[in-house]
Backbone as a printed PyTorch tensor [residue, N CA C, xyz], in Angstrom:
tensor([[[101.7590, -17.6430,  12.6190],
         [101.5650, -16.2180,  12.7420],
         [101.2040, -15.6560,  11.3700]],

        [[100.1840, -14.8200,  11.3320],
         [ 99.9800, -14.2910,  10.0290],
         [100.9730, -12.7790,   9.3910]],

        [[100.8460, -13.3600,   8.4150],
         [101.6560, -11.9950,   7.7770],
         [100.8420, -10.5040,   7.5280]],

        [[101.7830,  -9.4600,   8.3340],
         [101.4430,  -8.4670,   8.2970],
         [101.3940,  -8.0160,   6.9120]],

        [[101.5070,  -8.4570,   5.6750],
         [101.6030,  -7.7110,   4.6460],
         [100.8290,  -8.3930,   3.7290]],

        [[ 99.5340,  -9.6160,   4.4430],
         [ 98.6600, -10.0930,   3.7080],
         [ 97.3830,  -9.0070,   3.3380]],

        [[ 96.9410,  -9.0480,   2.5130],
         [ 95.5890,  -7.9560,   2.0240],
         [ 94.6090,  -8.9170,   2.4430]],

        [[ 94.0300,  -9.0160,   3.7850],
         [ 92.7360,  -9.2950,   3.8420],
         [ 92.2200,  -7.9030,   4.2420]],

        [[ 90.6670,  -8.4770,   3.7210],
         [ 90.0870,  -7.7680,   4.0570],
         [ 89.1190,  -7.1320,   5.3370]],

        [[ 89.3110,  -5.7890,   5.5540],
         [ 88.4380,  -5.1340,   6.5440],
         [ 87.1580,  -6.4850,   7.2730]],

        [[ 86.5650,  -6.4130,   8.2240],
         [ 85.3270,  -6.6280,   8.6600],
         [ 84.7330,  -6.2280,   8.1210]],

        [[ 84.7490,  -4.6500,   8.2210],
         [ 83.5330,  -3.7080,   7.6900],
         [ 83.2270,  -3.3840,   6.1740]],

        [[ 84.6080,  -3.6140,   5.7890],
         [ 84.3680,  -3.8120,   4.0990],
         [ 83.8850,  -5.1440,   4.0010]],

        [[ 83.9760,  -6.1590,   4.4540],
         [ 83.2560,  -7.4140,   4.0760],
         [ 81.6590,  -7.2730,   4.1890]],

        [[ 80.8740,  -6.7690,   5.4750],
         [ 79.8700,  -6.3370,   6.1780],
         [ 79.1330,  -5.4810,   4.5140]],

        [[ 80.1990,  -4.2920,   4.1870],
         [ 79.2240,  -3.4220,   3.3640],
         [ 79.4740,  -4.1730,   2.1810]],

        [[ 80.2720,  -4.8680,   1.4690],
         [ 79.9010,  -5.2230,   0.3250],
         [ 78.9090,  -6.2140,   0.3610]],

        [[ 78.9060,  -7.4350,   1.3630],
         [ 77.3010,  -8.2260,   1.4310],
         [ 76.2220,  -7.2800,   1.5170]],

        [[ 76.3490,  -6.2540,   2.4060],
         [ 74.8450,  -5.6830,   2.3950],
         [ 74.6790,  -5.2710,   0.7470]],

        [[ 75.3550,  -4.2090,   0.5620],
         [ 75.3980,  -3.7810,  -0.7910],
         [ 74.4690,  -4.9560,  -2.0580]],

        [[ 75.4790,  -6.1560,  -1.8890],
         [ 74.6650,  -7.1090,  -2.8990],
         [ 73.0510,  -7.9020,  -2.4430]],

        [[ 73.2860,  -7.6590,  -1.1550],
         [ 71.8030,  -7.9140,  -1.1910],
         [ 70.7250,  -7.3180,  -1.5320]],

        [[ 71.1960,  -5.7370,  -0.9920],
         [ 70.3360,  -4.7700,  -1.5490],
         [ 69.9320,  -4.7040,  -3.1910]],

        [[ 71.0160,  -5.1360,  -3.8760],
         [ 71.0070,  -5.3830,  -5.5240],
         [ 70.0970,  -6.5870,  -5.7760]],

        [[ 70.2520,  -7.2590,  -4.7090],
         [ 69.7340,  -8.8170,  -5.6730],
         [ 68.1920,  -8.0250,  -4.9650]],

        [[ 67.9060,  -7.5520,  -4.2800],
         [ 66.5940,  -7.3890,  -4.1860],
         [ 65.8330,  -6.2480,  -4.7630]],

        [[ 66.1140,  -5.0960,  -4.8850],
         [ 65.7380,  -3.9880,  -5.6460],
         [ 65.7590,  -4.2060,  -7.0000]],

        [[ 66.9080,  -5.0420,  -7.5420],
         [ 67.0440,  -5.1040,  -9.1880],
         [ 66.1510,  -4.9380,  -9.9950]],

        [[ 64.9660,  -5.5910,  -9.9650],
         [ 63.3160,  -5.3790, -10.9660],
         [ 62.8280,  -4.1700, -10.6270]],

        [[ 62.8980,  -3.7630,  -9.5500],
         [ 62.2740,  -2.7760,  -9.4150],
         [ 63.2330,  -1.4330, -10.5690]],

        [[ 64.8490,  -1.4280,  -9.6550],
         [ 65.0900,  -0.5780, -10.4470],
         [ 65.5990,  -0.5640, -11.9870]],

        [[ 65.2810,  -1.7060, -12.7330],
         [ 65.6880,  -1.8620, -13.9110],
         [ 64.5120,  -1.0720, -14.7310]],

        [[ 63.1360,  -1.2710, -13.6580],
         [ 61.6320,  -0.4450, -14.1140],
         [ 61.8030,   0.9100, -14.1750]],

        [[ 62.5250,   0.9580, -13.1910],
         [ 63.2770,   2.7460, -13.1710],
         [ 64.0860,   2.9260, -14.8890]],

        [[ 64.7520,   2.4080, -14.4470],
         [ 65.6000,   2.6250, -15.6850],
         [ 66.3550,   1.9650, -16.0630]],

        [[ 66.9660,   1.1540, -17.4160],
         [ 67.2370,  -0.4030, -17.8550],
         [ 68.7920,   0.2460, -17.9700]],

        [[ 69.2210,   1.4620, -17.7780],
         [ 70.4500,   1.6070, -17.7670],
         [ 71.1030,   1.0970, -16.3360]],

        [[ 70.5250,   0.6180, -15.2510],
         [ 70.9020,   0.0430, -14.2870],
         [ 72.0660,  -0.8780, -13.8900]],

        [[ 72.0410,  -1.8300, -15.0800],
         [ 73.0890,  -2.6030, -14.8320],
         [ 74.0940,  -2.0020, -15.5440]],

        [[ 74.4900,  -1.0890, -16.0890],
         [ 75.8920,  -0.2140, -16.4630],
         [ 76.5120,   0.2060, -15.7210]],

        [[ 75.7560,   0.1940, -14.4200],
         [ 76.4590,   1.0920, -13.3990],
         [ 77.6490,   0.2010, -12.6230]],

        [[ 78.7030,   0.9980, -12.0160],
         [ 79.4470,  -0.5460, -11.3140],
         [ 78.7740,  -1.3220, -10.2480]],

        [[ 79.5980,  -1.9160,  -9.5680],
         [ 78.6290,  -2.6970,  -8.2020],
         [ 78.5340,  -1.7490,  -7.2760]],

        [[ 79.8590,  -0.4880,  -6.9460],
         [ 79.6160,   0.6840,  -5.8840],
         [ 78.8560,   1.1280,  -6.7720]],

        [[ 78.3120,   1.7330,  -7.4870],
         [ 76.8430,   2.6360,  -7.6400],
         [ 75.9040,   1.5410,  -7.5480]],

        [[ 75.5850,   0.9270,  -8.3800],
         [ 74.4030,  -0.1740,  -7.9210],
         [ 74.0910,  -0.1300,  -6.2830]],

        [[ 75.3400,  -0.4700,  -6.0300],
         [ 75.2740,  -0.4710,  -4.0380],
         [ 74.6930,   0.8820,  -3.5470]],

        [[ 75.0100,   1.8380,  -4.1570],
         [ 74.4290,   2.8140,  -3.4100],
         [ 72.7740,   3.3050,  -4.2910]],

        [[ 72.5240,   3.2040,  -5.0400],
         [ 71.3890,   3.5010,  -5.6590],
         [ 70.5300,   2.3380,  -5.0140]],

        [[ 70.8510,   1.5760,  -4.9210],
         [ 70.0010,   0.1280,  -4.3330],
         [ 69.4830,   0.5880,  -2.4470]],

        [[ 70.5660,   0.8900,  -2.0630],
         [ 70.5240,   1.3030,  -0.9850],
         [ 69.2680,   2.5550,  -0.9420]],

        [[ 69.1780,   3.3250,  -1.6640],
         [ 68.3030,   4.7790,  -1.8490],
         [ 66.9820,   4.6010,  -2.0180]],

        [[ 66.9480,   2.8560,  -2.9010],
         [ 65.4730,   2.0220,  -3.2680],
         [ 65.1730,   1.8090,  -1.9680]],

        [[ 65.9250,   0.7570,  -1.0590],
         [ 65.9950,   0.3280,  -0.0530],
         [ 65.1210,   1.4430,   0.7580]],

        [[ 65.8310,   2.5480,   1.3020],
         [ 65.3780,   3.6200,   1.7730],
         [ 64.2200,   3.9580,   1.3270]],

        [[ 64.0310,   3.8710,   0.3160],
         [ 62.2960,   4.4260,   0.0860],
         [ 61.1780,   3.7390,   0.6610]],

        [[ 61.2480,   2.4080,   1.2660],
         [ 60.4100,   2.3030,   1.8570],
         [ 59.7940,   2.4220,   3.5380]],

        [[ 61.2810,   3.4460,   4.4760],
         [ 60.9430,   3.5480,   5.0850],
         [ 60.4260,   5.3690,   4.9440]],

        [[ 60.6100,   5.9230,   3.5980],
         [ 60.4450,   7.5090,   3.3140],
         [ 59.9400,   7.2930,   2.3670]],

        [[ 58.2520,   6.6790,   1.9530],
         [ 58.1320,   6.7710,   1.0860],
         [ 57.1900,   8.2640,   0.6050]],

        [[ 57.1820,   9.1160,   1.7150],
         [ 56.7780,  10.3540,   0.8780],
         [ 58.3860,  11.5860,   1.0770]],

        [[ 59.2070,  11.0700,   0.7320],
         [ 60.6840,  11.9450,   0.6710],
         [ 61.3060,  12.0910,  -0.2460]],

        [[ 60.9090,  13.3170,  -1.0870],
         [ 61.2890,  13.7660,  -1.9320],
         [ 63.0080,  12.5070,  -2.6280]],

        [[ 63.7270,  12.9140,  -1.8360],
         [ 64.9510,  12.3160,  -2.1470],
         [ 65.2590,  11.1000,  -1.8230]],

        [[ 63.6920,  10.1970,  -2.0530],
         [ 64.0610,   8.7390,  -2.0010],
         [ 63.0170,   8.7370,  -3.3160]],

        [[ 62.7410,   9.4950,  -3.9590],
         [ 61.1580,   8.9580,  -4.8960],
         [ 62.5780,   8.4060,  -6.6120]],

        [[ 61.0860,   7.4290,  -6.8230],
         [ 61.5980,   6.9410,  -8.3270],
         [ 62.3800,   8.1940,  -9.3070]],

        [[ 61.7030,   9.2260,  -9.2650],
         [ 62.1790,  10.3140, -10.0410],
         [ 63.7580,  10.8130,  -9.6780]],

        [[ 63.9380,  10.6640,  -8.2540],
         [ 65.5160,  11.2380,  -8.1330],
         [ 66.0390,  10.0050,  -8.2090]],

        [[ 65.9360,   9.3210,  -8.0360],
         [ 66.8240,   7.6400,  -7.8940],
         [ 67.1680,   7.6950,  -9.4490]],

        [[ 66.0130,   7.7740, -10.6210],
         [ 66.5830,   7.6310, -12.1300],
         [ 67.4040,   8.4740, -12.3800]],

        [[ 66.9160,  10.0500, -11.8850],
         [ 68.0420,  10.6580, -12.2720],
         [ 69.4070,  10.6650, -11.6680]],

        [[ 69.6500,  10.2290, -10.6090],
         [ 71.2260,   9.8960,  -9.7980],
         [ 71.5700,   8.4460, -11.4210]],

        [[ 70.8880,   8.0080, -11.4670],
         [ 71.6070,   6.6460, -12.4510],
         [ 72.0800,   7.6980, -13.5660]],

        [[ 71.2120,   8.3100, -14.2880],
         [ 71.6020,   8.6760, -15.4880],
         [ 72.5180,  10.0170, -15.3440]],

        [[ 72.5170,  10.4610, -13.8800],
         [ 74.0930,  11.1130, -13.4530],
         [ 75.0570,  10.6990, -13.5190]],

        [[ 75.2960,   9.3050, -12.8340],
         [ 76.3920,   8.5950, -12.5340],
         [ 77.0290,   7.9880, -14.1930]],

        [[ 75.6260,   7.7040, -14.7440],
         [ 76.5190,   7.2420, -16.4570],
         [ 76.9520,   8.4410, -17.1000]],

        [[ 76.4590,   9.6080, -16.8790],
         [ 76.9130,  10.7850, -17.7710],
         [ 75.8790,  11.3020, -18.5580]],

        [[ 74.7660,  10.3160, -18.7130],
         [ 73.9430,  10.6360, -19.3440],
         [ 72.5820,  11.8550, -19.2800]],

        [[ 72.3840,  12.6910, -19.9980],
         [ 71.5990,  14.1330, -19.3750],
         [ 69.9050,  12.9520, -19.1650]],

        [[ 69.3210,  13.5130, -18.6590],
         [ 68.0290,  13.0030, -18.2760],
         [ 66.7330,  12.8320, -19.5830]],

        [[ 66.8650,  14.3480, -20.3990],
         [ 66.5750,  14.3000, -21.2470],
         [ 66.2920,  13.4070, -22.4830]],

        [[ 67.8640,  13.1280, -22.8080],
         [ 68.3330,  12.4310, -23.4300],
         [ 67.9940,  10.7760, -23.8000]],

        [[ 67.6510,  10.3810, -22.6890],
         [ 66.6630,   9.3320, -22.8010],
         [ 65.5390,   8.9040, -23.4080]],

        [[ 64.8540,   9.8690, -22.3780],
         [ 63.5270,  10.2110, -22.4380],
         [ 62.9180,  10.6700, -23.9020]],

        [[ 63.6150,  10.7720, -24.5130],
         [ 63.4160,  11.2760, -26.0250],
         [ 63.0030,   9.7660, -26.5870]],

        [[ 64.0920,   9.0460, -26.4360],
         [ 63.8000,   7.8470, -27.1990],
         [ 62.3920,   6.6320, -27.3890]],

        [[ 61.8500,   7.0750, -26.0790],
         [ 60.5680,   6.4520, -26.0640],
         [ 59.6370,   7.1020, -26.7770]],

        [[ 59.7220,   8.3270, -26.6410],
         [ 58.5330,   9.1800, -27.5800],
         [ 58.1840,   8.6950, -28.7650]],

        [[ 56.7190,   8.1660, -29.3560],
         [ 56.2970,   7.3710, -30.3190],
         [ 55.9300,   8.6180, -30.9530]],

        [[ 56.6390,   8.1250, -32.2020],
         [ 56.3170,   9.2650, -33.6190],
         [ 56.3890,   8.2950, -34.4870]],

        [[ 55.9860,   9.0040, -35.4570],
         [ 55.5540,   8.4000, -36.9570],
         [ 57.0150,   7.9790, -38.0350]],

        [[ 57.0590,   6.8530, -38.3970],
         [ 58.4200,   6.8980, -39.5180],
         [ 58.0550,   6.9920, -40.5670]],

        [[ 58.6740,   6.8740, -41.7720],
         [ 58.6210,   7.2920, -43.2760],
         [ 57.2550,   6.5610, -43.6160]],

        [[ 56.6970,   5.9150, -43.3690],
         [ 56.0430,   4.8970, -43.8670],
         [ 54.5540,   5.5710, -43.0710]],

        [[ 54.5770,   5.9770, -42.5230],
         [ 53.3480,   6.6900, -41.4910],
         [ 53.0920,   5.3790, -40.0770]],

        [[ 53.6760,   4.8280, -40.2880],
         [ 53.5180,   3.5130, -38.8500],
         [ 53.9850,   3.8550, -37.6330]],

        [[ 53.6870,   3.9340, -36.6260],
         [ 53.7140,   4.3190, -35.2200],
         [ 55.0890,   3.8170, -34.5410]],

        [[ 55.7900,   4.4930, -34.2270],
         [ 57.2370,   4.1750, -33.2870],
         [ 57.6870,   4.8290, -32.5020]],

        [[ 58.4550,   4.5610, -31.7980],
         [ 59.1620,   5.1120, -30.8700],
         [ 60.2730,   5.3150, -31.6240]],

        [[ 60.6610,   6.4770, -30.9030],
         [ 62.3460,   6.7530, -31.7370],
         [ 63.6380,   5.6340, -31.2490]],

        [[ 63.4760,   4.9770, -30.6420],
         [ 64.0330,   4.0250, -30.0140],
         [ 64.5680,   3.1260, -31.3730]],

        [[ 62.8190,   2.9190, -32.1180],
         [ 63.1040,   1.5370, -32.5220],
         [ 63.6430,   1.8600, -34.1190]],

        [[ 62.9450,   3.4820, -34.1920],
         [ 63.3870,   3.7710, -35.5610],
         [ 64.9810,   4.0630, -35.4680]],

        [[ 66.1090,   4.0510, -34.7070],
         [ 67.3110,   4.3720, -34.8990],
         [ 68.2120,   2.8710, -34.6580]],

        [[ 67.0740,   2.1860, -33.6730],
         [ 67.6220,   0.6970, -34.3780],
         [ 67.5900,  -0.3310, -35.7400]],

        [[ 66.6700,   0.5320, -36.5030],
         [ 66.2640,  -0.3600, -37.6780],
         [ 67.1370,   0.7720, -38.8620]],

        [[ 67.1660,   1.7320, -38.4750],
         [ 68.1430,   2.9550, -39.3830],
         [ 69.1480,   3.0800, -38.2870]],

        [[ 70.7630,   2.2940, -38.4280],
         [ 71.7270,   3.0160, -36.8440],
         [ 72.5250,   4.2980, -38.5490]],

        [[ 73.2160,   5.1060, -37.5950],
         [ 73.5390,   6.4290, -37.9560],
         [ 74.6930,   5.3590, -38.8490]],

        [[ 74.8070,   5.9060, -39.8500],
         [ 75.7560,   5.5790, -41.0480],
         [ 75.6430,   4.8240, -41.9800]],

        [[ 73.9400,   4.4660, -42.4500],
         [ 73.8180,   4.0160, -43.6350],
         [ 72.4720,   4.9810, -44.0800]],

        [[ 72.8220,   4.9840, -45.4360],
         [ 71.8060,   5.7350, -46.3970],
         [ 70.7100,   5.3310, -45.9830]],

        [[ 69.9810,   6.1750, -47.1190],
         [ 68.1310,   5.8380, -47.2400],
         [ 68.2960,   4.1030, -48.1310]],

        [[ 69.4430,   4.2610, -49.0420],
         [ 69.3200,   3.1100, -49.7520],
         [ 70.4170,   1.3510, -48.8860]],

        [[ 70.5020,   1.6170, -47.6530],
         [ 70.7310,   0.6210, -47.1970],
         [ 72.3380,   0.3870, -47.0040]],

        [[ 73.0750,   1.3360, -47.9130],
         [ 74.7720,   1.0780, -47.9720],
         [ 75.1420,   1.9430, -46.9720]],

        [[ 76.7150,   1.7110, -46.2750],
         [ 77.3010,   3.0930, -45.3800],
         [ 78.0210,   3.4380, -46.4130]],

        [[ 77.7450,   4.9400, -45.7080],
         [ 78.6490,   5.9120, -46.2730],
         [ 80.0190,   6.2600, -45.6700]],

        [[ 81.0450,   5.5920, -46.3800],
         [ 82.5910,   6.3190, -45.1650],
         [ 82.9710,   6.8370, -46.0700]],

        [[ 82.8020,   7.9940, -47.0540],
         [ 83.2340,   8.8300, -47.7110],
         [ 84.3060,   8.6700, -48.4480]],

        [[ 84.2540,   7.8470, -49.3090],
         [ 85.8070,   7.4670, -50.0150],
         [ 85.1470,   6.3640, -50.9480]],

        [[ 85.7920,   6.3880, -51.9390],
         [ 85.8480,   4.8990, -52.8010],
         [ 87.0550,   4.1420, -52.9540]],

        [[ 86.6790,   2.6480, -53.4540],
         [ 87.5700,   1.8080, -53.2770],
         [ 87.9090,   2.4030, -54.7840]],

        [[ 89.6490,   2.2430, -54.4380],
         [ 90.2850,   1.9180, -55.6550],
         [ 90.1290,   1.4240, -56.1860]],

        [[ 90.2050,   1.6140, -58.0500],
         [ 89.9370,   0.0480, -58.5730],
         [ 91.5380,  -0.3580, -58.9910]],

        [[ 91.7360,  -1.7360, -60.0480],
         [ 93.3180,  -1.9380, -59.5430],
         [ 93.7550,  -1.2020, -60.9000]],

        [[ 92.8280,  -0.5950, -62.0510],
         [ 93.7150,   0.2360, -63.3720],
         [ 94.2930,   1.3310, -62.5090]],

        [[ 93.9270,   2.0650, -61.4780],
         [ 94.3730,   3.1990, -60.5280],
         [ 95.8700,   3.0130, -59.7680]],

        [[ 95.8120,   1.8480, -59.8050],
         [ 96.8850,   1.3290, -58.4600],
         [ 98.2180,   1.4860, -59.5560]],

        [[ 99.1490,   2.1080, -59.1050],
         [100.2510,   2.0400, -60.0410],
         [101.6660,   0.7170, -60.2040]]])
């Protein structure tokens, strides 16, 4: 006799989490093209954003299945404003006049080191004539 106080699981939770991952293993390229913040999301958002891909191809003129709302539900669900992104691709010029995206110039400069290459954490080391 089985025990009433075993945690298996639902049918139907078994049912939606396979669908769920299939829907992932198959949309994935597509929506990583959407937006590479994709895999941040957990497996329930993945599952449901995947699902919304899914859906677009039987609505593919419906407003609320198009690439444009699907990215922005991702960069809802991380917190992230829409904007905010979208900035980073924008190719502008760095010190040097050479063509970039802001992307690549805040990876080659990350926030907390000078023009001359050192970080700044506002303090100096003791030296040991100081130390009493």
């Amino acid at each position: 006799m089985a025990n009433p106080k075993s945690k298996t699981p639902k049918q139907s939770t078994v049912e939606d989490t396979e669908d769920r991952a299939s829907y992932i293993k198959k949309h994935r390229g597509a929506l990583k093209k959407i937006t590479p913040l994709f895999d941040k999301l957990n497996f329930k958002q993945q599952g449901s954003v995947a699902i919304l891909k899914n859906l677009q191809k039987y609505y593919p003129d419906d407003e609320k299945y198009s690439d444009n709302t699907i990215r922005n539900r991702i960069l809802s669900e991380l917190g992230v404003a829409s904007g905010e992104y979208d900035d980073l691709n924008v190719v502008q010029k760095d010190s040097a006049g050479r063509e970039k995206t802001l992307k690549q110039q805040k990876k080659e400069n990350p926030a907390g080191f000078a023009h001359g290459g050192r970080v700044h954490r506002g303090r100096r080391a003791a030296s040991s004539s100081e130390k009493g």
